[in-house]
N, C-alpha and C positions, 0 to 999 in steps of 0.2 A: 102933129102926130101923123105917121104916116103907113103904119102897118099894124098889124093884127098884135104882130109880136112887142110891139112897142107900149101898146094901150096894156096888154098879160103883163108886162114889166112894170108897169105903173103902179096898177093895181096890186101886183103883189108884193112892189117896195112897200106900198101906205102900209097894208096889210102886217110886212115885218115890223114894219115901225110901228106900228100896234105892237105890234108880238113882246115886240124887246122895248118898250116903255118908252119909246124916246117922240111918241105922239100922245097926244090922249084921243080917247074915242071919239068925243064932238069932232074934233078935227080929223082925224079918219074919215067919218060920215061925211063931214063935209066936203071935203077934196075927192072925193067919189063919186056925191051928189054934182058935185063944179065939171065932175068929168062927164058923166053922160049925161047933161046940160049942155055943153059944149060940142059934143057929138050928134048932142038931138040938132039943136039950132046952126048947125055944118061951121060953128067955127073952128073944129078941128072936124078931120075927114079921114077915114082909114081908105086906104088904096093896097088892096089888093096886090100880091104879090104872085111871082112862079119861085115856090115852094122849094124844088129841085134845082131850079137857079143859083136861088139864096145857096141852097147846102153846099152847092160845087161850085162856087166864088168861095165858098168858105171856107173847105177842102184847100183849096186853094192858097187862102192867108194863111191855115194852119199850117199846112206844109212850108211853107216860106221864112216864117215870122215867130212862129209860138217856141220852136225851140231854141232862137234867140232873145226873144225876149216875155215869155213868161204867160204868154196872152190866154184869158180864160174862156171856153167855149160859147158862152151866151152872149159875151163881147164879142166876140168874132162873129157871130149870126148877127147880130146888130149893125156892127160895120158892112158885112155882106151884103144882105137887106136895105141899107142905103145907097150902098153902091148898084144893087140890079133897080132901085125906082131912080134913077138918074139925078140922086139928091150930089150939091155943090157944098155942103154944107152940114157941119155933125158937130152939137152941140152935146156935151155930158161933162155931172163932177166927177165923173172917174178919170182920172190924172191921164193913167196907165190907159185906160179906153181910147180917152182924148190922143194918146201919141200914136196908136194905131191907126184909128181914121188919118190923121194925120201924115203917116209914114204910105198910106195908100192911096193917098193925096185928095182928101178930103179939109177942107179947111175947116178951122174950130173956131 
C-alpha cells in the first residue's frame, strides 16, 4: 500500500461489500483488523504524497485518455498517485484500471 488514498479505497470497498452482502460482517472486521495490523507492524507503510501533483498528472490522463476510453476519476487519481511515488508497478481487478496503468506505462 502506498498512499493515503489507497488505504480510503480499501476500507471503503470492505465496507461496500458489507453494504451489498457479498462479505459478511466477521469478515469485514477481520480484513480491517489485518489491515491496521499490517500498518502498525510497517508491513505495509503509507507514503505520503504531493496532493497537487497527483491532481495535475491526473488532469493530465483525463485530458488524453478518458474521452477515449471511458476512464473513471478515482481510477485516474490512483494511476496518478503511482505514477508521482515512482511506483514500476500497478496491480488491480479492475480490467479497465489495469489497461490504463498500463497504456501510461505502468506494468500490471
Amino acid at each position: 500500500m502506498r498512499s493515503t488514498a489507497n488505504r480510503f479505497e480499501l476500507v471503503n470497498a470492505i465496507q461496500l461489500s458489507l453494504f451489498r452482502k457479498t462479505i459478511q460482517a466477521r469478515h469485514a472486521h477481520a480484513a480491517l483488523l489485518a489491515l491496521e495490523e499490517d500498518l502498525a507492524t510497517g508491513a505495509m507503510v503509507l507514503v505520503p504524497c504531493d496532493w497537487a501533483a497527483v491532481h495535475g498528472r491526473a488532469l493530465q490522463i483525463a485530458t488524453q485518455l478518458t474521452g477515449k476510453g471511458g476512464h473513471r476519476g478515482f481510477d485516474i487519481l490512483h494511476v496518478a498517485t503511482a505514477l508521482e511515488l515512482g511506483a514500476k508497478e500497478f496491480l488491480s481487478f479492475d480490467a479497465q484500471q489495469a489497461a490504463l496503468a498500463k497504456t501510461v506505462g505502468l506494468n500490471g
